[in-house]
C-alpha positions in Angstrom: -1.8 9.8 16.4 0.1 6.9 18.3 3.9 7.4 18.3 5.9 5.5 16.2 8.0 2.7 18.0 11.9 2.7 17.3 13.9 -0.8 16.1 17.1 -0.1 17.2 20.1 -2.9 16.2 19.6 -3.8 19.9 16.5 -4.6 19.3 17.1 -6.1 16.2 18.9 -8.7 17.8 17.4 -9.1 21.1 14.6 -10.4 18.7 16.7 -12.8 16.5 17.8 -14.1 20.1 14.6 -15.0 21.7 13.5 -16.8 18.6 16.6 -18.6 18.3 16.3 -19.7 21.6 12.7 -20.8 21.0 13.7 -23.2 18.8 16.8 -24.2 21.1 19.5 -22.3 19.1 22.0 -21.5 21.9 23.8 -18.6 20.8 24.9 -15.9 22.7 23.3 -12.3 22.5 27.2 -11.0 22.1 28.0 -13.2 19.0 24.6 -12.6 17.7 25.3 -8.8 17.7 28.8 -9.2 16.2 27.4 -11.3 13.4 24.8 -8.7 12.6 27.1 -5.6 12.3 29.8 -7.9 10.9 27.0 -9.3 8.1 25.8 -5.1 7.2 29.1 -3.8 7.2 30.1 -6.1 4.9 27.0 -5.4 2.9 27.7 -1.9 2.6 31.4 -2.3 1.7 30.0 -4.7 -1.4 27.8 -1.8 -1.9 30.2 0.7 -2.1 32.2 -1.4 -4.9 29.3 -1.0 -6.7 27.7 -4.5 -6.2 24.0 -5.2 -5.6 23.5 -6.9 -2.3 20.1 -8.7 -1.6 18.3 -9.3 1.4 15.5 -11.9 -0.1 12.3 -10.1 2.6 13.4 -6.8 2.9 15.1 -5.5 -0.2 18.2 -5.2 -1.9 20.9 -2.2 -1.4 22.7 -0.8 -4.6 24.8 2.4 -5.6 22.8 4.8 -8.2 24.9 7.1 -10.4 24.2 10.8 -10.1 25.1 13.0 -12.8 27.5 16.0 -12.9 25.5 19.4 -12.7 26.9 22.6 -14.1 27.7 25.9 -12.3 24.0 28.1 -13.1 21.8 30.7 -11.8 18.4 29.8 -9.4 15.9 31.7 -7.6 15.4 31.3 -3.8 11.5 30.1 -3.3 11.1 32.6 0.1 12.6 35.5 -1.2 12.6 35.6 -5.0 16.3 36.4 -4.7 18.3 35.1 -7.6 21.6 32.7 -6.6 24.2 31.0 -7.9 24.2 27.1 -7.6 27.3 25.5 -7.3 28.6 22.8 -9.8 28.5 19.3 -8.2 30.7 16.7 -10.3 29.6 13.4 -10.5 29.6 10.8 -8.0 27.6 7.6 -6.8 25.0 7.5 -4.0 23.5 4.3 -2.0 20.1 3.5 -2.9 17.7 1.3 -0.9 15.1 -0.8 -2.8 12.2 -2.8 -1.3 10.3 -5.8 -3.0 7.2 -5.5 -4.0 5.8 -7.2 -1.3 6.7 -4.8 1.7 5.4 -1.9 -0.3 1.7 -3.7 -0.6 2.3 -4.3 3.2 2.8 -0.4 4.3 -0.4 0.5 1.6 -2.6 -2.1 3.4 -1.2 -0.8 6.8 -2.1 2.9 5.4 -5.2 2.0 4.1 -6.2 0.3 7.2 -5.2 3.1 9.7 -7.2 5.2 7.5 -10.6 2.9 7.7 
């Protein structure tokens, strides 16, 4: 099995830069990275206030609500040992949601890897 490569925000935006430079943008790879962190970090603040933020190709990130759980009794799987679970009040959690489109693309990906 081939090992996965890694898209690091470096690479991120050593790619935005040598398209935008193709097409005889000239920005440089410095402002480019500022305006990338600057552009999720906001994203993830409007996030965190509860707003849906949209990226049109790749998906759209939003806070889900997770319910309070009360204090009860479980069993560990390995041992069979009964436990006490903790109570957890509630609270909200970010969510990541992709278009329908990149989720055919990663099943036609599987499926041809597969073939």
């Amino acid at each position: 099995m081939a090992k996965t490569q890694k898209w690091t925000a470096s690479t991120f935006v050593s790619l935005v830069h040598e398209n935008l430079t193709e097409k005889g943008h000239k920005v440089k790879k410095s402002d480019l990275s500022w305006a990338v962190k600057d552009a999720f970090e906001a994203a993830v603040a409007a996030g965190a206030r509860g707003m849906r933020v949209r990226f049109p190709e790749i998906g759209a990130l939003a806070s889900r609500d997770v319910k309070a759980r009360k204090a009860g009794k479980g069993t560990n799987p390995f041992t069979g040992e009964s436990i006490m679970l903790k109570a957890r009040p509630a609270s909200k959690k970010p969510r990541w949601s992709f278009p329908k489109a990149v989720r055919e693309a990663y099943i036609r990906q599987a499926a041809r890897k597969a073939a």
